[in-house]
ZAKEKOL-92942 format. One record per residue: x, y, z of N, C-alpha, C in turn. Coordinates in pm, 1 decimal. Each point is the difference from the previous one (the first is absolute). Layout:
<pts>
PT      neast     nnorth        nup     caeast    canorth       caup      ceast     cnorth        cup
PT          X          Y          Z          X          Y          Z          X          Y          Z
...
</pts>
This chain:
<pts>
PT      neast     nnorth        nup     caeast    canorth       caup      ceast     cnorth        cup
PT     1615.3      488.0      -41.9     -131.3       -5.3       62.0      -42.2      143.2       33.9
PT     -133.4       16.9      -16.1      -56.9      125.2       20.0      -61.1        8.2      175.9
PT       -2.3       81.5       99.7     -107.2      -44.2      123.1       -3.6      134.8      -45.3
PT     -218.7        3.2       29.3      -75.5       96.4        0.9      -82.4       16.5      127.9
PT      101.8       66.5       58.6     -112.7       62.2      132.4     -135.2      140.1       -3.1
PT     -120.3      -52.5       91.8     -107.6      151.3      -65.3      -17.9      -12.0      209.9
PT      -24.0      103.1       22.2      -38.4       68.4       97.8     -138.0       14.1      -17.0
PT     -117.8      -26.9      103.6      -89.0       87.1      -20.0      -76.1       36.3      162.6
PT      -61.2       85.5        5.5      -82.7      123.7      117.8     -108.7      -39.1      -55.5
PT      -71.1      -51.4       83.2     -193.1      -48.9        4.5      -51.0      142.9       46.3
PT     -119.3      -14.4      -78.0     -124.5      117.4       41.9      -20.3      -42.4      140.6
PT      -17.2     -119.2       -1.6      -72.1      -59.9      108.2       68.4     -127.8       65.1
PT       87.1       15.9       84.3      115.2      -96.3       11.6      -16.0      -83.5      123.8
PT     -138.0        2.1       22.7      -37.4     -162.4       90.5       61.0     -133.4      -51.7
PT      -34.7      -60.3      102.1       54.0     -165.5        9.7      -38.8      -75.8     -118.4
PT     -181.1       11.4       18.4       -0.4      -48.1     -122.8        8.6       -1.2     -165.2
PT       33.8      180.0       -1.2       12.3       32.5     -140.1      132.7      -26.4      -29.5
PT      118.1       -6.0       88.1      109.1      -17.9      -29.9      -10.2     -163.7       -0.8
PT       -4.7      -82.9        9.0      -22.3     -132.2       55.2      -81.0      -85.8     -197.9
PT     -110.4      110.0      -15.5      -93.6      -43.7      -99.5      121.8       46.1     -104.0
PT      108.1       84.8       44.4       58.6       59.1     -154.7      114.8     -123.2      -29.2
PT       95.0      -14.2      145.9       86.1      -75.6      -12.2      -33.1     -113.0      -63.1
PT     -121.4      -81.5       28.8      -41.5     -132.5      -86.4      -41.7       21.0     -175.3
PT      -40.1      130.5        2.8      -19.0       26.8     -151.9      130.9       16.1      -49.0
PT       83.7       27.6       13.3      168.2       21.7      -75.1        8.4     -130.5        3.7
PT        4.2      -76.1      124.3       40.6     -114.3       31.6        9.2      -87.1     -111.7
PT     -169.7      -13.0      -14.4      -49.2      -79.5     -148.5       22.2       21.0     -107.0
PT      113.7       79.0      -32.4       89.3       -6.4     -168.8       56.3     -145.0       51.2
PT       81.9       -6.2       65.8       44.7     -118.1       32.4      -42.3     -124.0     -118.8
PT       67.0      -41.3      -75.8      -44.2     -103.5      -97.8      -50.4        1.5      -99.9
PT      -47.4      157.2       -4.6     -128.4       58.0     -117.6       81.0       62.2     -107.1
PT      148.7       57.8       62.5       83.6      104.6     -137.0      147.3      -93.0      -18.6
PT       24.7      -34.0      -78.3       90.6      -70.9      -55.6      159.0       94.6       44.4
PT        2.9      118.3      -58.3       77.0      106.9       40.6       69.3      -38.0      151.1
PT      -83.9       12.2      100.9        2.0       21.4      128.8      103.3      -92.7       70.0
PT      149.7        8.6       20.5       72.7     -102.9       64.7      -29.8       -7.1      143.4
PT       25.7      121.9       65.0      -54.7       25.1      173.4     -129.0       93.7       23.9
PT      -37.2      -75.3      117.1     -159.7      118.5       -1.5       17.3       -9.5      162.6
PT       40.2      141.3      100.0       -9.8       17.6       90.4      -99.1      110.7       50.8
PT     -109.2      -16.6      154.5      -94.2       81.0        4.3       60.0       43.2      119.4
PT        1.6      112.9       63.8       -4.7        0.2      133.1      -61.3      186.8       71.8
PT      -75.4      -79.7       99.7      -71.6      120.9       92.7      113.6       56.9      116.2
PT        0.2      157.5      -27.8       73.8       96.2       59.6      -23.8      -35.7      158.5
PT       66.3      -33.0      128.2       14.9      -26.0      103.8       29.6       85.0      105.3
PT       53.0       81.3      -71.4       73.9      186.5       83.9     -140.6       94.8      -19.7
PT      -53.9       36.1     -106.7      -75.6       96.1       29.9       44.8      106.0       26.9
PT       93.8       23.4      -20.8       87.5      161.1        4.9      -64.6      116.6      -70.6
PT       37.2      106.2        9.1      -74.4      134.2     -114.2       61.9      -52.1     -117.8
PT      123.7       -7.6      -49.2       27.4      -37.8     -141.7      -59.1     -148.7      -68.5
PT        3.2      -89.2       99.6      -73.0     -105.6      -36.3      -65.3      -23.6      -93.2
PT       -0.1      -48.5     -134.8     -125.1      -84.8      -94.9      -48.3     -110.1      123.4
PT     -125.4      -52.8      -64.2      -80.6      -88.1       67.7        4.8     -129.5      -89.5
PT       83.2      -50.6      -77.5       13.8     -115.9      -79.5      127.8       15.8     -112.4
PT       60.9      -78.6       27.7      107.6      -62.3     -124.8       -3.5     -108.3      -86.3
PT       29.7       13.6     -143.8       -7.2      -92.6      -84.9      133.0      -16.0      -54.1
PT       77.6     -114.4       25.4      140.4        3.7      -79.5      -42.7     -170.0      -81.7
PT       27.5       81.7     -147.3        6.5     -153.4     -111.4      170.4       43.9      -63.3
PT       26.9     -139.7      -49.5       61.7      -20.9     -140.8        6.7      -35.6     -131.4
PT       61.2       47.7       -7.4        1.0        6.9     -204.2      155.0      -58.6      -18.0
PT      -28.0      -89.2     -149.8      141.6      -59.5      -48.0       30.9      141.9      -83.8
PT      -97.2       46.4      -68.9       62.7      120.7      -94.9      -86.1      141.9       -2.4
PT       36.3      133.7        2.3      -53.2       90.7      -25.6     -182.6      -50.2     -110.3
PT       55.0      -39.2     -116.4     -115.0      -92.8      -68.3     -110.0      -67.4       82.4
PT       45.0     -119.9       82.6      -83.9      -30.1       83.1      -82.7       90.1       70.2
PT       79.6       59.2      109.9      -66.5      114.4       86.6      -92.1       83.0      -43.3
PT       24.9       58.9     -170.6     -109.7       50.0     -100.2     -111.8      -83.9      -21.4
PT       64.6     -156.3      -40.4     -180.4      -85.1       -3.5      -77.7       -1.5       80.1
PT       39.6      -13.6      148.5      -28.8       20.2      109.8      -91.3       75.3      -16.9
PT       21.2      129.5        1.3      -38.6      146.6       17.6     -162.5      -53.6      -76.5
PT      -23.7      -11.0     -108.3     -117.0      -42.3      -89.9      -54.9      -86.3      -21.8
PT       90.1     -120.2       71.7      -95.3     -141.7       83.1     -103.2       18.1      -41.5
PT     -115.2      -51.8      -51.5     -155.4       35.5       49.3      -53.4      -47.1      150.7
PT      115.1      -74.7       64.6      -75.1      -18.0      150.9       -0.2       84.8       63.9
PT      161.0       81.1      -16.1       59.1       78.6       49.3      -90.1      173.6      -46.3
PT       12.1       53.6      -90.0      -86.7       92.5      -78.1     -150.3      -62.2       38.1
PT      -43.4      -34.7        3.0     -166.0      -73.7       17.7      -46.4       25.3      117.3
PT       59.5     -145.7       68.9       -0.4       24.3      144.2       43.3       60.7       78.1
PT      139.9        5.5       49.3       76.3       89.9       87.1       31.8      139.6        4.2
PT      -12.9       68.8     -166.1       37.8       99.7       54.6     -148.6       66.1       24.7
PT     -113.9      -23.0      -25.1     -137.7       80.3      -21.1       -5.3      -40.4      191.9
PT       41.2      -82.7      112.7      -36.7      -17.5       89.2       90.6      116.0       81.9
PT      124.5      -12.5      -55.8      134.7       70.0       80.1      -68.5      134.3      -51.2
PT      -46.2       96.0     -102.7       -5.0      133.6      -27.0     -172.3       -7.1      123.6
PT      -60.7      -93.6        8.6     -121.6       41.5       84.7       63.0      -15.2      157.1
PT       74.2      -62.4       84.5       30.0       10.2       92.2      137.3       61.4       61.1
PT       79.7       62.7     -117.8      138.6       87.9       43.0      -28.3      167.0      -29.7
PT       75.1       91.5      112.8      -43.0       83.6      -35.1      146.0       90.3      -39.3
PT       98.1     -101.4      -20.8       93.5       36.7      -55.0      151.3     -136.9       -7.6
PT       59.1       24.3     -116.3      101.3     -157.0       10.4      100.5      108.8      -58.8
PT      163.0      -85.3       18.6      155.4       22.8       -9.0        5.9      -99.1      -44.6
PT      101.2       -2.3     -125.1       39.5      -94.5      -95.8      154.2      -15.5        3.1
PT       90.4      -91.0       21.9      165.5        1.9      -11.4      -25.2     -130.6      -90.5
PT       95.9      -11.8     -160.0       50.7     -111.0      -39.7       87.4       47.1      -36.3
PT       70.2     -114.2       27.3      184.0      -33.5        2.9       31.8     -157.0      -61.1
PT      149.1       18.5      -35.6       22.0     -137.9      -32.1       53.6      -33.5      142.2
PT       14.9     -156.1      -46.8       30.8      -58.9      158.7       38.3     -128.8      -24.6
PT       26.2      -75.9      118.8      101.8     -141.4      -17.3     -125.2     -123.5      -15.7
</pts>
């Protein structure tokens, strides 16, 4: 199994832009075949190093995680929303259990 975690830092990291983003990731949910886990979650610390949102999915295979990547929901929708409201993301994939 592949887990792909992305980090990302909002331009603008109010309630509701973080809130409007988490439900947009959210909604792959059912839409990418690829997608085994789809976790969203808003940063709670607020620290200086802090990102302001986490995305951890899984993948059965490197392959998958690539279809993923070019989804057209995913490429279409999500990433044209994530490049307008992040003003920077961290990427870790690893294999995993």
């Amino acid at each position: 199994m592949i887990t792909h975690i992305v980090f990302f830092r909002f331009n603008d990291p109010t309630p509701a832009n973080l809130n409007a983003t988490k439900e947009k990731l959210e909604s792959m949910r059912g839409k990418i075949p690829q997608l085994r886990h789809l976790e969203v979650g808003i940063d709670v610390v607020r620290s200086e190093r802090s990102y302001d949102l986490a995305l951890v999915t899984k993948f059965d295979s490197l392959e998958d995680l690539q279809a993923y990547q070019v989804h057209p929901y995913h490429a279409g929708e999500v990433i044209p929303h994530m490049k307008g409201v992040a003003a920077a993301s961290a990427a870790v994939d690893y294999e995993s259990i």
